[in-house]
N, C-alpha and C positions, 0 to 999 in steps of 0.2 A: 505466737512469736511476734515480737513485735518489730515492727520497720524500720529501718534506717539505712546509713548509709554502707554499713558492712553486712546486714542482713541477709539479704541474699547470697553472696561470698560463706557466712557462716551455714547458710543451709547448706552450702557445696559440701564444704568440707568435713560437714556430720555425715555425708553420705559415702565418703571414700572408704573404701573396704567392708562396707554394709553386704554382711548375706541373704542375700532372696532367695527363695523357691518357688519355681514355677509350677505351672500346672502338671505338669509332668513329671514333677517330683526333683527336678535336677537342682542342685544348688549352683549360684550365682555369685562372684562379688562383686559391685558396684566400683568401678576405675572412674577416676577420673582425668579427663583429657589433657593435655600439655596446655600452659596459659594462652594467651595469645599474645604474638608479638608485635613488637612496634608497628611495623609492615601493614599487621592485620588491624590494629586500633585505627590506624590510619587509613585503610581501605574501608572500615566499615563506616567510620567517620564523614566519609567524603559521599557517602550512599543514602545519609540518615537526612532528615529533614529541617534537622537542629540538632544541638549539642548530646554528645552523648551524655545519659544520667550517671553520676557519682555510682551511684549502686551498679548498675552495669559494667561501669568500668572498673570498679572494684569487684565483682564475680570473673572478668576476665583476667584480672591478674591473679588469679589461682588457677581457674581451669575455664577452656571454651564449652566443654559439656563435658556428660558420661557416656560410658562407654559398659556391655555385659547388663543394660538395663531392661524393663521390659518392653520397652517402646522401640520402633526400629534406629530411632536417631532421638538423642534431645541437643541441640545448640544452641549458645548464645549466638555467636557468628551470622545467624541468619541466614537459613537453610534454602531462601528464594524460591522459586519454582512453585508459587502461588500466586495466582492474577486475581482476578475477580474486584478490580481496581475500585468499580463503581463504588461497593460496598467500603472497602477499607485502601483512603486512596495510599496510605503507607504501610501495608502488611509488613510485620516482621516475623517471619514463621521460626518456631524455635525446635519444632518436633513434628515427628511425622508416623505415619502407622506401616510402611512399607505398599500400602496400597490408594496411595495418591489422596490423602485427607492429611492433613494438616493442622495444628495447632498453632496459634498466632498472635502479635498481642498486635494493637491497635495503637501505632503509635502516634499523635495529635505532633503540629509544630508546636515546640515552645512548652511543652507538658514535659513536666519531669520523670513523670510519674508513667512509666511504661505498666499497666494493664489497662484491662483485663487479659485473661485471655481467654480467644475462642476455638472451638473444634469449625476448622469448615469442611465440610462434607460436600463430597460431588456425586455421591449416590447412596441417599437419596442427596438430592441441591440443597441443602440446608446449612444455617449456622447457629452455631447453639453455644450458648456460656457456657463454658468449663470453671474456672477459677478467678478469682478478685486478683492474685499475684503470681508471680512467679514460683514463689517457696508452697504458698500451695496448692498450685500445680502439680510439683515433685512428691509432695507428700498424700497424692492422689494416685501420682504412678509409681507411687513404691509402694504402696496398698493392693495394686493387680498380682504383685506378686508377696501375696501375707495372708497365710491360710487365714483362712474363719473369717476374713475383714471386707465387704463390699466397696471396691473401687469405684467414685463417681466415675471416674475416668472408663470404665465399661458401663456405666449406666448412660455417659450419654452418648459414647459411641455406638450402641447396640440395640439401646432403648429409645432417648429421648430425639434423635434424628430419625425415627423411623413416624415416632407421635405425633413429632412437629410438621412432617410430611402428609401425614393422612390428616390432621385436625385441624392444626396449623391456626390454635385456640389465640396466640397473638397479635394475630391480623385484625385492623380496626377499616372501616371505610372510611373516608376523607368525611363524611359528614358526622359518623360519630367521634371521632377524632378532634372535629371545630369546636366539639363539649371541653376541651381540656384545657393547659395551661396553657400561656401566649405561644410560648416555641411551638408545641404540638401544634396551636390551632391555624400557627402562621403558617405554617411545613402543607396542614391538610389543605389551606386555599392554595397554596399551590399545586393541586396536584388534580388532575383530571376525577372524574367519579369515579371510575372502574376501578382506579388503584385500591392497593391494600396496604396498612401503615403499620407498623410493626413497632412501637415504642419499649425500648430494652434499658432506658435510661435509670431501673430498679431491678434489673433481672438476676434470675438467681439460678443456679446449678440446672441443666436445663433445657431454658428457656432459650427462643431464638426464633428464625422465621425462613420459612422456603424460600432461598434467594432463585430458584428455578421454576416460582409457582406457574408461570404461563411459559415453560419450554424452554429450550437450550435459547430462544431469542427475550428471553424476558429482560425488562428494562430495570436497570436498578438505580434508585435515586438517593440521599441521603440530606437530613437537613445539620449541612455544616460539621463542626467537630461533635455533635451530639449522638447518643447511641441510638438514634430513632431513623427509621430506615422504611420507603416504599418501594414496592414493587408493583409494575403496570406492566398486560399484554401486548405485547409487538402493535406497533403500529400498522395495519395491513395496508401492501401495496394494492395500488391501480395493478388492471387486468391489464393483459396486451395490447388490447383493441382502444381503451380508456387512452394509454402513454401513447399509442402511435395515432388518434386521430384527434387527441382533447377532451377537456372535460363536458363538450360542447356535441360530444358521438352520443 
């Protein structure tokens, strides 16, 4: 499909009244939700970081999402109830699984261009590429439910966050890292030894990195709007005895 400014808008509206079948055999049609109104352009408006995109706001004046699909929500509106700020300091979450993971796109200030988008998982702590855009995105989760057809959309919620958890094959050390191009190598001298760098700025269906690799206190850094990302172990505190008599006990 090619991109532009009603593109998005025209994948909505190929999917109104689309029949799915679930795994369970029951048929589905695909609704799509009431536009959004002034009110709401205006509320989200005031919450974004910059202007909202042509294409966005034209997918909004036909429909906020769908509805009878097989995801438990998809929105344009912006579903919230995603922190994890370090990592993506503007999430806009547009979908979600019913069991607190999210789908997201990464919104930069001043970028027109709303994706990719990412699956974040909180168990295992991972975030992994899903999709280059929006439209396919939808064309991943309208594949969960189409016999004979493998959904990336299950391969990386089921498979590829479980991979990335136990291998976690695109973590670099800051010193193999100094091997790469200026941004990498300026990101890796900032960043202590122990971390681990995660360079996503090529990633594909996937790929991603354990934003939880050292514990619910793990540190997340990021270098600027780029998709390259470290994670470092909690700084350990002073013992008791250390804070109440000096460094000097």
């Amino acid at each position: 499909m090619t991109r532009g400014v009603t593109s998005l808008a025209d994948a909505l509206r190929a999917l109104a009244g689309r029949r799915l079948t679930d795994p369970d055999g029951e048929t589905h049609a695909l609704e799509l939700l009431p536009p959004a109104s002034p009110e709401e352009l205006r509320m989200l408006e005031s919450r974004l970081p910059g202007p909202l995109p042509d294409e966005i706001r034209a997918a909004l004046t036909v429909t906020t999402g769908l509805a009878n699909g097989p995801l438990e929500s998809f929105s344009l509106l912006d579903l919230e109830g995603f922190g994890l700020d370090e990592a993506f300091p503007y999430p806009y979450s547009i979908a979600h699984d019913g069991f607190g993971n999210y789908w997201i796109l990464d919104v930069q200030p001043g970028v027109e261009s709303w994706g990719p988008v990412w699956f974040a998982c909180h168990d295992p702590a991972v975030v992994a590429f899903q999709a280059e855009s929006i439209e396919a995105f939808l064309e991943q989760v309208v594949s969960l439910w189409h016999p004979g057809r493998e959904s990336t959309v299950a391969e990386v919620r089921e498979r590829a966050v479980h991979r990335l958890w136990r291998d976690d094959a695109h973590l670099q050390t800051p010193e193999s890292a100094a091997r790469g191009d200026a941004v990498l190598t300026a990101f890796a001298a900032s960043l202590p030894p122990e971390a681990r760098l995660a360079d996503l700025r090529a990633a594909r269906v996937g790929d991603g990195f354990a934003w939880g690799r050292f514990g619910p206190r793990t540190e997340i850094r990021r270098a600027g709007g780029e998709r390259i990302w470290a994670v470092l172990p909690p700084q350990a505190k002073p013992g008791f005895l250390r804070r109440l008599f000096g460094a000097s006990s």
